[in-house]
MIVEXTI-538608 format. One record per residue (C-alpha): x, y, z. Coordinates in steps of 0.5 Angstrom, whole numbers, always signed. Each point is the difference from the previous one (the first is absolute). Example, Ala and Ser with C-alpha at 12.3 -4.5 7.8 and 13.67 -1.06 7.14 Angstrom:
2
+25_-9_+16
+2_+7_-2
% end
This chain:
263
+13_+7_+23
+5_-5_-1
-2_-4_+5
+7_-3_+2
+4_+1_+6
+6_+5_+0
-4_+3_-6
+1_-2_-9
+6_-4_-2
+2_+6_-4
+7_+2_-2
+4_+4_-5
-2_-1_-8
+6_+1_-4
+3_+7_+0
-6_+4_+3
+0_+6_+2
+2_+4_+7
-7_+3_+3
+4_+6_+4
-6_+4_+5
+2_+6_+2
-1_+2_+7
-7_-4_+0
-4_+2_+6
-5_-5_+2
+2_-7_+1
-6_-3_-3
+0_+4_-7
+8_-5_+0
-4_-6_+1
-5_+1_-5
+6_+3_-5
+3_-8_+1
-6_-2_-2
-1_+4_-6
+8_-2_-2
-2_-8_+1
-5_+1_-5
+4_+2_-5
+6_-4_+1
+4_+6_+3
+3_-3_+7
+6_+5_+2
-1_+6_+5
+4_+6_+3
-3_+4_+4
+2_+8_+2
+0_+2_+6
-7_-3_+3
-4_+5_+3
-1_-5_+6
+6_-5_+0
+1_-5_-3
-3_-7_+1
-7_+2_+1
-4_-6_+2
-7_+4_-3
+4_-1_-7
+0_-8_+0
-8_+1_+3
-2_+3_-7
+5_-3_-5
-5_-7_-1
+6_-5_+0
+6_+4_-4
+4_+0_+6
+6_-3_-2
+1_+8_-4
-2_+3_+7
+6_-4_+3
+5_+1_-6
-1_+7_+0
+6_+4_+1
+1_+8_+4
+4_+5_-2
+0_+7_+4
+1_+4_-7
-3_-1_-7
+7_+0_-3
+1_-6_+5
-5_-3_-4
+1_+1_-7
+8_-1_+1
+2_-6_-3
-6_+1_-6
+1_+2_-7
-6_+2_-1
-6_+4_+3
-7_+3_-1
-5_+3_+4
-7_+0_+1
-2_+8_+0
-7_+3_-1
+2_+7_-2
+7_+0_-2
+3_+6_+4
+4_+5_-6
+4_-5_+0
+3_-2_-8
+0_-8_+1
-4_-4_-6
-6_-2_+3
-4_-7_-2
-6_-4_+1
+0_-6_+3
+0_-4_-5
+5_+4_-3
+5_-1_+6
-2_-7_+1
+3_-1_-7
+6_+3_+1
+1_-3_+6
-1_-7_-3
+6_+2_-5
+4_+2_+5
-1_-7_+5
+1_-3_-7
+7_+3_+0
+2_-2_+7
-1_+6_+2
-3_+2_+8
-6_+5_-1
-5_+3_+6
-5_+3_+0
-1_+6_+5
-7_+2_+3
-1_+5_+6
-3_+1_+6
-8_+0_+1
-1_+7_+0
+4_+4_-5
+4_-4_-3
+7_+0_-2
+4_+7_+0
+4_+3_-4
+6_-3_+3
-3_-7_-1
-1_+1_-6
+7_+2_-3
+1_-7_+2
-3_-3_-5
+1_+1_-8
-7_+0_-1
-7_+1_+2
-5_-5_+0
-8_+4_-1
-6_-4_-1
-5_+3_-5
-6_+0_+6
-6_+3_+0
+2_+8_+0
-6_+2_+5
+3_-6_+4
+7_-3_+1
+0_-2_+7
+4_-7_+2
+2_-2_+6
+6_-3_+0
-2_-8_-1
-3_+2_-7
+5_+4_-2
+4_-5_+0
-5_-5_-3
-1_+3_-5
+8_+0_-2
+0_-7_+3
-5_-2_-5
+2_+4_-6
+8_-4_+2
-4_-7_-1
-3_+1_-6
+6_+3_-4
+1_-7_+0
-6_-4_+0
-2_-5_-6
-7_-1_+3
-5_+1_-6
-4_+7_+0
-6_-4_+0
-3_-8_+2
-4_-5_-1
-2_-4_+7
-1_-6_-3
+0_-5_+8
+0_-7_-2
-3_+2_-6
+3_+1_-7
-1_+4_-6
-4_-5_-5
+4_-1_-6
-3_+0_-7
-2_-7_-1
-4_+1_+7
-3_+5_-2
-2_-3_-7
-3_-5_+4
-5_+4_+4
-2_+4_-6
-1_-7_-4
-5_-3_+6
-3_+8_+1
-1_+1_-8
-4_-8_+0
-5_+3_+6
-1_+6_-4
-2_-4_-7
-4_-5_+4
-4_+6_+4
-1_+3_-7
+4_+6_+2
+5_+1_-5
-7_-2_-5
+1_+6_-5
+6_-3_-5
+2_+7_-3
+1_+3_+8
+3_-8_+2
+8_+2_-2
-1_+7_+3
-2_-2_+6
+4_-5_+1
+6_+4_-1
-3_+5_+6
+0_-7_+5
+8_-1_-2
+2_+7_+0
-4_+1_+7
+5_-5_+4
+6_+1_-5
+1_+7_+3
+0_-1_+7
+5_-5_+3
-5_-6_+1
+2_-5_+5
+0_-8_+1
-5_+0_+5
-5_+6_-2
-1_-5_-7
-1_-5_+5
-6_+4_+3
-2_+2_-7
+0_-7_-2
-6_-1_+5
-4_+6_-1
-1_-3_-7
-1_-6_+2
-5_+1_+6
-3_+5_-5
+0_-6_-5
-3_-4_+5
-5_+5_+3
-3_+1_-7
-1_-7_-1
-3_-2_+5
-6_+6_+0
-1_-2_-8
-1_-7_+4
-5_+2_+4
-4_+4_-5
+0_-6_-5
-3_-4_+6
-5_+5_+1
% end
């Protein structure tokens, strides 16, 4: 939820494409569709012939704040109403139809579509009524149908994930974020030096309790400890914490020999 009244302040990113509904049939599947769209920054709506009217006040109730699309979504009578001023259109399609059209994943068409947009183009993306789908006569509307490579023993979308899947895929034909992070907080990866650091004072300890005692083995060993923490990202703070260990460890070591040379 965002929280917010009168929902997010979300709006159009760049030249996005147009989400056409096909004669959607229950208002809530619409709101939670704009909800979908807002997550993957896709923002314009055009609806065909709702089922029940349009607007719907159950759409804004399940749309979690993405009001601003359900406001600015249009209403055409006819789909080729809707995709008229367009110059490029693909379908959702489950089971293409004995139709002769090229078929694409949707990241296939989420990359053709951001060609497209790049060109200046105006491209939409066409999905269906909840219980069949789109017909034969939507689709030869389109220049190409849009099928998800899903589980073939079960394939079934409600419409909002329909188009979260697309929205997603759009999203991501443009995204730079790395596959793959490391959380560091107010942390950071410790640098060479520091690491150097913590290895000179854990070696020390190690000699002092006799642990690295065999001088054959001594390099080896040592090569082990640099290796251990060289291979992982290590941060400031987690040598920090080491750096106590050891000294506690230290500590604690010589206070029992203390205590036994009392005895």
């Amino acid at each position: 939820m965002t929280g917010r009244d009168g929902g997010a302040d979300i709006g159009p990113i760049g030249n996005s494409p147009v989400v056409i509904l096909v004669r959607p049939q229950m208002a809530e599947n619409i709101g939670t569709t704009a909800r979908a769209m807002a997550n993957g920054g896709l923002f314009h709506m055009r609806i065909v012939a709702p089922r029940d009217g349009w607007p719907q006040e159950r759409a804004w109730r399940s749309a979690s704040g993405a009001d601003r699309i359900l406001e600015s979504a249009q209403v055409f009578d006819t789909v080729d109403d809707a995709v008229a001023d367009l110059h490029h259109v693909f379908a959702t399609c489950p089971r293409p139809r004995h139709i002769v059209k090229p078929v694409l994943t949707a990241r296939g068409g989420a990359a053709e579509l951001r060609e497209m947009t790049d060109r200046g183009l105006k491209v939409g993306l066409m999905f269906g009524p909840e219980r069949a789908g789109l017909d034969n006569e939507d689709m030869a509307r389109a220049d190409a149908l849009i099928r998800y490579p899903l589980n073939p023993a079960f394939m079934s979308l409600n419409l909002a994930q329909a188009v979260m899947i697309m929205a997603y895929e759009w999203w991501m034909a443009a995204d730079d974020t790395p596959p793959r992070t490391l959380m560091t907080n107010e942390t950071h990866v410790a640098t060479r030096g520091e690491l150097d650091n913590f290895m000179r004072h854990l070696i020390a300890d190690l000699d002092e309790c006799g642990f690295l005692r065999n001088e054959q083995k001594r390099p080896g060993m040592v090569r082990n400890l640099r290796h251990f923490f060289l291979r992982g990202e290590v941060t400031e703070q987690e040598l920090r914490t080491l750096h106590g260990v050891v000294t506690e460890l230290s500590r604690g070591r010589k206070a029992r020999q203390g205590g036994d040379r009392q005895e």
